[in-house]
ZADO-1210 file (C-alpha; in nm, 4 decimals, padded with zeros to 6 digits):
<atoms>
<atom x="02.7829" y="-06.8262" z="-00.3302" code="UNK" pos="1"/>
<atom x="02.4719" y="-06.6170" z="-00.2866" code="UNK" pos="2"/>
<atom x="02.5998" y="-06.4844" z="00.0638" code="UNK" pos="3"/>
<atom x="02.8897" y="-06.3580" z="-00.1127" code="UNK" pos="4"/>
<atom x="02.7162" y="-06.1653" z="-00.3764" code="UNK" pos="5"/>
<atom x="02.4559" y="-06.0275" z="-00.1186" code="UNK" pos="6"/>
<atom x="02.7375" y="-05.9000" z="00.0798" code="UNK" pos="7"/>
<atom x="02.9273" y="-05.6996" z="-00.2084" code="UNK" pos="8"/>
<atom x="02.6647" y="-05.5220" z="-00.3080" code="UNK" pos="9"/>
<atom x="02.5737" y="-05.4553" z="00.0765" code="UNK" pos="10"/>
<atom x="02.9586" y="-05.3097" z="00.1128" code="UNK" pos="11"/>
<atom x="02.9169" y="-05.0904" z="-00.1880" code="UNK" pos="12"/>
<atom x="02.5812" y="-04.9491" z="-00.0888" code="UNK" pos="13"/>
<atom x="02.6991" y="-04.8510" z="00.2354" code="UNK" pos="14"/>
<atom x="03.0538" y="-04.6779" z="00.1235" code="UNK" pos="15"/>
<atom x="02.8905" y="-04.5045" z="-00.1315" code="UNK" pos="16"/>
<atom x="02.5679" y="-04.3825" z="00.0153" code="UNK" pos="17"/>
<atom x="02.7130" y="-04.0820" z="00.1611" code="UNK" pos="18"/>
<atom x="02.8114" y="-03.9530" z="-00.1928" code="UNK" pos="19"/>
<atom x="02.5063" y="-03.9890" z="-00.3641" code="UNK" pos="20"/>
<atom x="02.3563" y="-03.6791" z="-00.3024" code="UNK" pos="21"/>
<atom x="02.6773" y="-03.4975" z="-00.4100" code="UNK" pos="22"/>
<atom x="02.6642" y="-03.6921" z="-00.7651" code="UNK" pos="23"/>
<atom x="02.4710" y="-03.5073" z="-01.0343" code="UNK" pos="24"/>
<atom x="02.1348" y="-03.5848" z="-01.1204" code="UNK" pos="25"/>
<atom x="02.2481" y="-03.8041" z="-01.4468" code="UNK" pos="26"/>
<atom x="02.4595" y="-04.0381" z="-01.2262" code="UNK" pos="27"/>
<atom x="02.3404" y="-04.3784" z="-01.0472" code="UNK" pos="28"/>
<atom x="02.6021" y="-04.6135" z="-00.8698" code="UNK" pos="29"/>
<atom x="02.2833" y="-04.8806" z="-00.9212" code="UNK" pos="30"/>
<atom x="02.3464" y="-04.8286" z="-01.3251" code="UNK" pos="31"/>
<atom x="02.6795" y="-04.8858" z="-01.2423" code="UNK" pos="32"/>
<atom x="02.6504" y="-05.1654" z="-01.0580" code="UNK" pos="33"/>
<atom x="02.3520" y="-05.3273" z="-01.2800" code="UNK" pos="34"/>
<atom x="02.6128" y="-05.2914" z="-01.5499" code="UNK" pos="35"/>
<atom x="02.9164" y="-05.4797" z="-01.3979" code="UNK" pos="36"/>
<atom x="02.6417" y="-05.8042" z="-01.2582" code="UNK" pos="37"/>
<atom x="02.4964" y="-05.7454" z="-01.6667" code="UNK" pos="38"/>
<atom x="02.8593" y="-05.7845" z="-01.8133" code="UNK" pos="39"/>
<atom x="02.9573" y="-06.1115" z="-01.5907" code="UNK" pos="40"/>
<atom x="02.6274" y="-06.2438" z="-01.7265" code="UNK" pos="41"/>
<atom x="02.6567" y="-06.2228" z="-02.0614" code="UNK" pos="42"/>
<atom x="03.0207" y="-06.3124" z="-02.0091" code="UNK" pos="43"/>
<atom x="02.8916" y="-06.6091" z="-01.8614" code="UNK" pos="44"/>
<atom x="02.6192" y="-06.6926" z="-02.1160" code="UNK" pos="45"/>
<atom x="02.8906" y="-06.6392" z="-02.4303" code="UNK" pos="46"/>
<atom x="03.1227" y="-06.8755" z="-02.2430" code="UNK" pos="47"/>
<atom x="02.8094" y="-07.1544" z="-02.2253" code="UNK" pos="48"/>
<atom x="02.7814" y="-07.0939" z="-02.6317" code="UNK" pos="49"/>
<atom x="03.1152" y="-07.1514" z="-02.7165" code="UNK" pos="50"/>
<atom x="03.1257" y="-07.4912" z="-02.5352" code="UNK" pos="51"/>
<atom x="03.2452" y="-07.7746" z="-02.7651" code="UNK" pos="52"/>
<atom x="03.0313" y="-08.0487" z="-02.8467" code="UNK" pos="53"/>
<atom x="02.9917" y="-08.3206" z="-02.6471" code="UNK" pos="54"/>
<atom x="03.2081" y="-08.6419" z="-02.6300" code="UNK" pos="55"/>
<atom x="03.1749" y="-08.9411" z="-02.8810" code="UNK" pos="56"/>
<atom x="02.9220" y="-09.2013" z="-02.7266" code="UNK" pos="57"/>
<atom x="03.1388" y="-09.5445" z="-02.6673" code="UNK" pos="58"/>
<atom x="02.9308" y="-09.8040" z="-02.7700" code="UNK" pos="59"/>
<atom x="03.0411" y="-10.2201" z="-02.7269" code="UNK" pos="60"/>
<atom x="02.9727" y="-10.3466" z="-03.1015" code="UNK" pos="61"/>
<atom x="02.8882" y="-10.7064" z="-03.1902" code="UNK" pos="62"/>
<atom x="02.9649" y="-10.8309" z="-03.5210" code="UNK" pos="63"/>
<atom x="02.6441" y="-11.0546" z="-03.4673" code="UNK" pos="64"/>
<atom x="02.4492" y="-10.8975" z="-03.7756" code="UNK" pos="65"/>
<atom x="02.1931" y="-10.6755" z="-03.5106" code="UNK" pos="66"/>
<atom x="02.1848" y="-10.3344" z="-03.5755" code="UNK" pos="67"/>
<atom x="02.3200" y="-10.0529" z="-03.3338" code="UNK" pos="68"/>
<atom x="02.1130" y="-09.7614" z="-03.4001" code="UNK" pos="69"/>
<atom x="02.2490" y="-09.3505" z="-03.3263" code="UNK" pos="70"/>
<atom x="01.9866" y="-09.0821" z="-03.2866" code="UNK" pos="71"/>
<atom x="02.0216" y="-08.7349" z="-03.2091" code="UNK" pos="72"/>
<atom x="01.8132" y="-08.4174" z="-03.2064" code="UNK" pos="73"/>
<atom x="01.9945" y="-08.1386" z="-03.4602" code="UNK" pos="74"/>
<atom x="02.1245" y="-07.9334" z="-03.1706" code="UNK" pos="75"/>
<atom x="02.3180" y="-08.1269" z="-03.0163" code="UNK" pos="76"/>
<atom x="02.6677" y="-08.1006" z="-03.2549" code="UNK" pos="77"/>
<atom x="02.6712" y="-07.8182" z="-03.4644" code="UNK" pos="78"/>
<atom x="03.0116" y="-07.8930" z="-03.6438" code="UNK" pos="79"/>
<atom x="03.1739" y="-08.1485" z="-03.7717" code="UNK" pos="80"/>
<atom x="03.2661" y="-08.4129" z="-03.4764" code="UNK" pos="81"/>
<atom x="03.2904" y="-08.8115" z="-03.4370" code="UNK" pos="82"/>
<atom x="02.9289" y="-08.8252" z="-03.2576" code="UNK" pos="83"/>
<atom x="03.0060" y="-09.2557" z="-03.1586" code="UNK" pos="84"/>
<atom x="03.2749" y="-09.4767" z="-03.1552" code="UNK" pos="85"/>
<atom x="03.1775" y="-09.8406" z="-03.1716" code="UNK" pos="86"/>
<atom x="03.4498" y="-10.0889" z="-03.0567" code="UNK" pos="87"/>
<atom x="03.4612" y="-10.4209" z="-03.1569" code="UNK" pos="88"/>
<atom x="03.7130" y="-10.7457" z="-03.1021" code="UNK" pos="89"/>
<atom x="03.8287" y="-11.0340" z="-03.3302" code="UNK" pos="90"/>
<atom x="03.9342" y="-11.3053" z="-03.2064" code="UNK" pos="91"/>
<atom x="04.0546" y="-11.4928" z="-03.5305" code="UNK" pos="92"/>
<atom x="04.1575" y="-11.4342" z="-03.8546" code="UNK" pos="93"/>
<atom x="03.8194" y="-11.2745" z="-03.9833" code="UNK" pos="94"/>
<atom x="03.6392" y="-11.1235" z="-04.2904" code="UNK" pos="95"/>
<atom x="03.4527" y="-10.8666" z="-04.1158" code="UNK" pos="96"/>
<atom x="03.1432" y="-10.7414" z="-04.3248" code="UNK" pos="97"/>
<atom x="03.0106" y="-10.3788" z="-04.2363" code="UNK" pos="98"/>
<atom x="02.6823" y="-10.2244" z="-04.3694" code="UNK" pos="99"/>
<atom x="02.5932" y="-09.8445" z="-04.3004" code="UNK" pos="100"/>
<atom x="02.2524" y="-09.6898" z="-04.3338" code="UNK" pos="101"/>
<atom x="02.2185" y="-09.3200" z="-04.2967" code="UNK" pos="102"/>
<atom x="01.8594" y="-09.1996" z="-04.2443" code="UNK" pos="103"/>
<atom x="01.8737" y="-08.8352" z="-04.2962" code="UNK" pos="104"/>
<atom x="02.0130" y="-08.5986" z="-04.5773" code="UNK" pos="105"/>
<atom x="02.3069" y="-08.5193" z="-04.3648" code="UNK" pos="106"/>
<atom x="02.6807" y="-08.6646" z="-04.4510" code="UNK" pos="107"/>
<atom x="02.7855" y="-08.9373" z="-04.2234" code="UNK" pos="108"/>
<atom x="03.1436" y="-09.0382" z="-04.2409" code="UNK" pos="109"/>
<atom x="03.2375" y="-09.4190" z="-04.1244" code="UNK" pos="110"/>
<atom x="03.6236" y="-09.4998" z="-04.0683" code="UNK" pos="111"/>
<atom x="03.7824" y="-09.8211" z="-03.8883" code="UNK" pos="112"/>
<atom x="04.0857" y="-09.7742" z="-03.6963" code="UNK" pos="113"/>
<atom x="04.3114" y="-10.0340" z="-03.5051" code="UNK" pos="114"/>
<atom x="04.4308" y="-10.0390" z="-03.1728" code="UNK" pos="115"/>
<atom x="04.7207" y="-09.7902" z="-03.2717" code="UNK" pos="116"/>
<atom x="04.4664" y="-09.5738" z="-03.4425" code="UNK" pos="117"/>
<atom x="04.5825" y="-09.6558" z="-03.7603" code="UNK" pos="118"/>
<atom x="04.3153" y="-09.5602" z="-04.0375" code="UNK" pos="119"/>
<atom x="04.2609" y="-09.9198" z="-04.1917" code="UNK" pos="120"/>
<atom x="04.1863" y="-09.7604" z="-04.5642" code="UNK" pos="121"/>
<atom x="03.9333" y="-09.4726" z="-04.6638" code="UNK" pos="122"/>
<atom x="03.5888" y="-09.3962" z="-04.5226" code="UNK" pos="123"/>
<atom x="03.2788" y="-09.4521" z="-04.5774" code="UNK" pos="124"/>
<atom x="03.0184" y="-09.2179" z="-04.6478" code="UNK" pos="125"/>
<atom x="02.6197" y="-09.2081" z="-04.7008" code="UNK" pos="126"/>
<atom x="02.3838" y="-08.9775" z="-04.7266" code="UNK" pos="127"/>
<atom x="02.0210" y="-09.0878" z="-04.6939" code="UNK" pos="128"/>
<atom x="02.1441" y="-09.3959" z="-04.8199" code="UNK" pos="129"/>
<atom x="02.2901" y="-09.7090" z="-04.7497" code="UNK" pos="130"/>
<atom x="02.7073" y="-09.8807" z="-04.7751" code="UNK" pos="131"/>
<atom x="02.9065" y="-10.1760" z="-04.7531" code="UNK" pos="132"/>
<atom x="03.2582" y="-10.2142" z="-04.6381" code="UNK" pos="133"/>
<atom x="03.4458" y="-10.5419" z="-04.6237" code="UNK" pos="134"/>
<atom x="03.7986" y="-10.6029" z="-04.4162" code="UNK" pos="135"/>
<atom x="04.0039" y="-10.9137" z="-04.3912" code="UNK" pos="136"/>
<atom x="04.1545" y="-10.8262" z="-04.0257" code="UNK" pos="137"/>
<atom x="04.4068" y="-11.0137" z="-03.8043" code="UNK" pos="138"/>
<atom x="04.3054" y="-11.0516" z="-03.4322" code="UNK" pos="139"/>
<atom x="04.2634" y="-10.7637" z="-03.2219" code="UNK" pos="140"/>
<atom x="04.0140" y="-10.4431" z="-03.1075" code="UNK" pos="141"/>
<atom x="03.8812" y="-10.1741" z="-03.3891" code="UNK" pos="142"/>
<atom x="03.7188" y="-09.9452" z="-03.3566" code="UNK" pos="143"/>
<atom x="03.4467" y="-09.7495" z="-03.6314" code="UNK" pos="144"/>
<atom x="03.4395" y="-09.4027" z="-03.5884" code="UNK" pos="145"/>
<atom x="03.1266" y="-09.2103" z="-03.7153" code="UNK" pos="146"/>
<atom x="03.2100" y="-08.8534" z="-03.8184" code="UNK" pos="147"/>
<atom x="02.9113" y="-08.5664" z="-03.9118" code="UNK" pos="148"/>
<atom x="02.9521" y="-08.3319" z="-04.1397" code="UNK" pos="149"/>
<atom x="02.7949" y="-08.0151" z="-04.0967" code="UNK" pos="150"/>
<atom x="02.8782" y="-07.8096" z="-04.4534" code="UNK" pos="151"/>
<atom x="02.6225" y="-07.7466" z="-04.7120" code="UNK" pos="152"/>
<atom x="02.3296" y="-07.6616" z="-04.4231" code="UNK" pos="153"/>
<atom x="02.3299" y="-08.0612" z="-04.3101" code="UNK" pos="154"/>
<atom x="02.3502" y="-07.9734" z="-03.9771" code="UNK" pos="155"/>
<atom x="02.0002" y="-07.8900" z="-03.9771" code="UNK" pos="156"/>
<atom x="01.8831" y="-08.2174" z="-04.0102" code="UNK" pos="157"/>
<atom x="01.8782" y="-08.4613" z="-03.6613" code="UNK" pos="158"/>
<atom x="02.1759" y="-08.7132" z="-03.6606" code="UNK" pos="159"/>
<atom x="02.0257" y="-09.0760" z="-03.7272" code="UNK" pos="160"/>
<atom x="02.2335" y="-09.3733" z="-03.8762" code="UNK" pos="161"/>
<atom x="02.2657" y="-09.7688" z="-03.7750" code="UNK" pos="162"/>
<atom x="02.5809" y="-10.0018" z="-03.8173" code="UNK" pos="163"/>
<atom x="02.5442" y="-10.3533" z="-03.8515" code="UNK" pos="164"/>
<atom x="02.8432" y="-10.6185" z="-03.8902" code="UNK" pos="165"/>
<atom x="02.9295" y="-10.9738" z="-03.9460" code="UNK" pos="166"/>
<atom x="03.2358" y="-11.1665" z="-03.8707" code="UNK" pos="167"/>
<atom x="03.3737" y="-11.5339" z="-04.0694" code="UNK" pos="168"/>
<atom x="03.6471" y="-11.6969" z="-03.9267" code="UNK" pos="169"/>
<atom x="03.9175" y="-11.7994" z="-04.1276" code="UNK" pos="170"/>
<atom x="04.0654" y="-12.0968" z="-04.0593" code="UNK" pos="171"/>
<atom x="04.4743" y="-12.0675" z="-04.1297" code="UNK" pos="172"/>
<atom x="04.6772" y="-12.3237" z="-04.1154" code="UNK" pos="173"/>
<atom x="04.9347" y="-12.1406" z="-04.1520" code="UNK" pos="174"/>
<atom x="05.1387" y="-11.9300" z="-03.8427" code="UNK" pos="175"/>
<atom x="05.4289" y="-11.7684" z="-03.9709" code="UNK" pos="176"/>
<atom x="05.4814" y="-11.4049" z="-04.0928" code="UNK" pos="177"/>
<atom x="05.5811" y="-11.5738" z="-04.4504" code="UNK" pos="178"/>
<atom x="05.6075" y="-11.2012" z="-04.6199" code="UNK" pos="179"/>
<atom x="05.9350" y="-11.2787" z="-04.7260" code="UNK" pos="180"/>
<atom x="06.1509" y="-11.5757" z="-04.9291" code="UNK" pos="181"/>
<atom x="06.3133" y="-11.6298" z="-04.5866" code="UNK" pos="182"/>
<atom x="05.9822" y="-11.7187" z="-04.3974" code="UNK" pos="183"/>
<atom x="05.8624" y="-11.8985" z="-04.6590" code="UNK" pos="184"/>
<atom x="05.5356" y="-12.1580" z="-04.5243" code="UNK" pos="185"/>
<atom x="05.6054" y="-12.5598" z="-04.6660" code="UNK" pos="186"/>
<atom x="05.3123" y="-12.6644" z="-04.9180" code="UNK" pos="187"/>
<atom x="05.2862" y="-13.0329" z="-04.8217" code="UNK" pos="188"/>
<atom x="05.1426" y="-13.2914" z="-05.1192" code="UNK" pos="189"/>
<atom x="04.8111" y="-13.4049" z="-05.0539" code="UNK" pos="190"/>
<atom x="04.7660" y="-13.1163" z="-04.7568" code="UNK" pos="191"/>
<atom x="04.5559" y="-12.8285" z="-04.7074" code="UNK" pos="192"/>
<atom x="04.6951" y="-12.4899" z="-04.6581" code="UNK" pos="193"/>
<atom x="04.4776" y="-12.2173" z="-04.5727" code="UNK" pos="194"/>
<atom x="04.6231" y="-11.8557" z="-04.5441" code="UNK" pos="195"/>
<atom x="04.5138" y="-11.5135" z="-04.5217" code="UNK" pos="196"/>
<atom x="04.6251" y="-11.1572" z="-04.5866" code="UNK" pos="197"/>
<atom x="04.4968" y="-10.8507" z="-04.3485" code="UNK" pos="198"/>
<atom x="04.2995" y="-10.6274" z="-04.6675" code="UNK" pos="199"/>
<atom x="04.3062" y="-10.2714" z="-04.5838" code="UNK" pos="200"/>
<atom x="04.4230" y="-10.0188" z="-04.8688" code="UNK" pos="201"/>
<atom x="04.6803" y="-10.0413" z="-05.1325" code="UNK" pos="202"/>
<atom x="04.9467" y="-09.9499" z="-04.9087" code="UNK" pos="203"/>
<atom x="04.9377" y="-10.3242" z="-04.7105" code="UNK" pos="204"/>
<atom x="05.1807" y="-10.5999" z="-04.7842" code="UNK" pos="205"/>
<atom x="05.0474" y="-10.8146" z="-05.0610" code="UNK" pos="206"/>
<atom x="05.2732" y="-11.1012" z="-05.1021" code="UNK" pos="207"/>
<atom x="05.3403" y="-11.4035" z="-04.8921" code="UNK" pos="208"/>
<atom x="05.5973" y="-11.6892" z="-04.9885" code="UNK" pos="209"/>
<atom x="05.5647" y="-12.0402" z="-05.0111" code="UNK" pos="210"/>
<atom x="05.8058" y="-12.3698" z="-05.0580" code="UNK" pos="211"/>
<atom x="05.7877" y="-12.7315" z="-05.1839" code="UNK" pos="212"/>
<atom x="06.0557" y="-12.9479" z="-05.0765" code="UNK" pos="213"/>
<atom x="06.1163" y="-13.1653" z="-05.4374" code="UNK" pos="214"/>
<atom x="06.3373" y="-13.4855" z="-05.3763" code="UNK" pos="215"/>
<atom x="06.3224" y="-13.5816" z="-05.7841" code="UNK" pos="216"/>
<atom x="06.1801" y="-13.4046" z="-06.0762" code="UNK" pos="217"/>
<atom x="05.7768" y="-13.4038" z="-06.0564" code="UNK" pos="218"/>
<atom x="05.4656" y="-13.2612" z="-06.1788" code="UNK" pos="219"/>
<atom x="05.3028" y="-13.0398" z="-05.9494" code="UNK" pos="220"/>
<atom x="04.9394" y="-12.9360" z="-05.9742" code="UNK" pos="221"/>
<atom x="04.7939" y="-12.6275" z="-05.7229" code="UNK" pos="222"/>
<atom x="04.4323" y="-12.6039" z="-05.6830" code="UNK" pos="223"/>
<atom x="04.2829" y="-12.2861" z="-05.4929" code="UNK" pos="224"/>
<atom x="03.9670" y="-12.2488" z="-05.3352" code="UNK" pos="225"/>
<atom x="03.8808" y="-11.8846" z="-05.2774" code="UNK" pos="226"/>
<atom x="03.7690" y="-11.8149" z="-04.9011" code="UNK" pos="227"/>
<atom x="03.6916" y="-11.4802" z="-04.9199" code="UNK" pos="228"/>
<atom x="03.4613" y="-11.2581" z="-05.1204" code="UNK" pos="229"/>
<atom x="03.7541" y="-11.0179" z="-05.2438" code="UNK" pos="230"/>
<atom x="04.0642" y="-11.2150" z="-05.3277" code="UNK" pos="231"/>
<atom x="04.2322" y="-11.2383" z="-05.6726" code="UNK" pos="232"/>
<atom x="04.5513" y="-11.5063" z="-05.6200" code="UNK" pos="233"/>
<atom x="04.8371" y="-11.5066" z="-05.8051" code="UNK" pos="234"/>
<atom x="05.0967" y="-11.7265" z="-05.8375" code="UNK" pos="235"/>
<atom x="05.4780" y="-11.7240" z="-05.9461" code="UNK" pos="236"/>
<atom x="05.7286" y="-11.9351" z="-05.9411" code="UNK" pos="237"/>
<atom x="06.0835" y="-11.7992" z="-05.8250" code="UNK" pos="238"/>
<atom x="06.3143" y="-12.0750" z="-05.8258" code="UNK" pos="239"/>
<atom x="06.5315" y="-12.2363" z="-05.5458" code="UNK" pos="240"/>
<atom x="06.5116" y="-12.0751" z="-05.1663" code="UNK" pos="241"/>
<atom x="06.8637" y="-12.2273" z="-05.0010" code="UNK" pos="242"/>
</atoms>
């Protein structure tokens, strides 16, 4: 590359030598020519500014309660961008515990997706503070992507933040997709029957349906343990499923 720019200006030297004494005394090919290499710099160095900020660190996440930890000097994203994507797996029906601790006055934004990037709910968000978020999820890979904000002059401040997560297995008994009378899971007498619901927003299916198979009239008592931190049951009684 520097052969070739050597060369050009070489070429135009040499072609334009004879002429020079013929120009008048106000004119300089080497202004000329200082201006074109003067434009392609600054062209250059405008180009280097307008880069977009780098690409979300991928970071393997265990939901083993140790913190994962993001710093990052102030300069390196200067407008709002998901700075770190931590991917995690369940392998079981799970109630998945996340804490978030932001350690700067700057807005940090915390959203789980699923392997379709489906938002599972609304973010999180601290400031110099700390959060909790709590999912019931169904097997499978998530993701939490952390988004910075960079209105009200927060981009000033460095990027600095940890995640931290913790995973309990729920142990179903029960298989089937029973979210309708049709699929309806048996309740057995004298049997346990544990079940779950994947908890993401209000928009998520809410009911499942059960049966007991009654030979002769009988009085039927249902006790419920609660497994999970956020679960309100209720129960109604619909009648006859042919």
């Amino acid at each position: 590359m520097l052969k070739k720019g050597i060369g050009i200006v070489l070429a135009a030297s040499i072609l334009m030598g004879p002429m020079i004494n013929c120009c008048e005394a106000g004119s300089n090919i080497w202004k000329d020519i200082n201006k074109i290499f003067s434009s392609v710099s600054k062209g250059s160095s405008r180009s280097s500014r307008q880069q977009t900020d780098p690409a979300p660190q991928r970071i393997d996440f265990n939901l083993d309660g140790s913190y994962s930890r993001i710093q990052f000097d102030s300069s390196v994203y200067q407008k709002s961008s998901v700075v770190s994507e931590h991917y995690f797996t369940v392998d079981r029906p799970s109630e998945v515990d996340l804490h978030f601790i932001g350690h700067t006055r700057r807005y940090f934004n915390f959203s789980v997706f699923d392997a379709d990037q489906n938002k599972l709910g609304d973010q999180v968000g601290v400031l110099e503070n700390a959060a909790d978020r709590t999912l019931i999820l169904k097997p499978g890979r998530y993701v939490i992507k952390t988004k910075v904000d960079h209105n009200n002059g927060q981009n000033k401040k460095d990027i600095d933040y940890e995640i931290k997560g913790t995973a309990r297995n729920i142990p179903t008994t029960v298989n089937e997709a029973n979210y309708s009378r049709r699929e309806a899971s048996g309740l057995f007498f004298g049997e346990e029957t544990v079940d779950y619901m994947p908890m993401y927003n209000n928009d998520d299916q809410d009911r499942k349906y059960y049966k007991i198979v009654l030979q002769t009239p009988t009085n039927i008592n249902i006790l419920i343990d609660q497994l999970s931190k956020k679960c309100s049951v209720y129960f109604e009684l619909l009648g006859r499923v042919d």
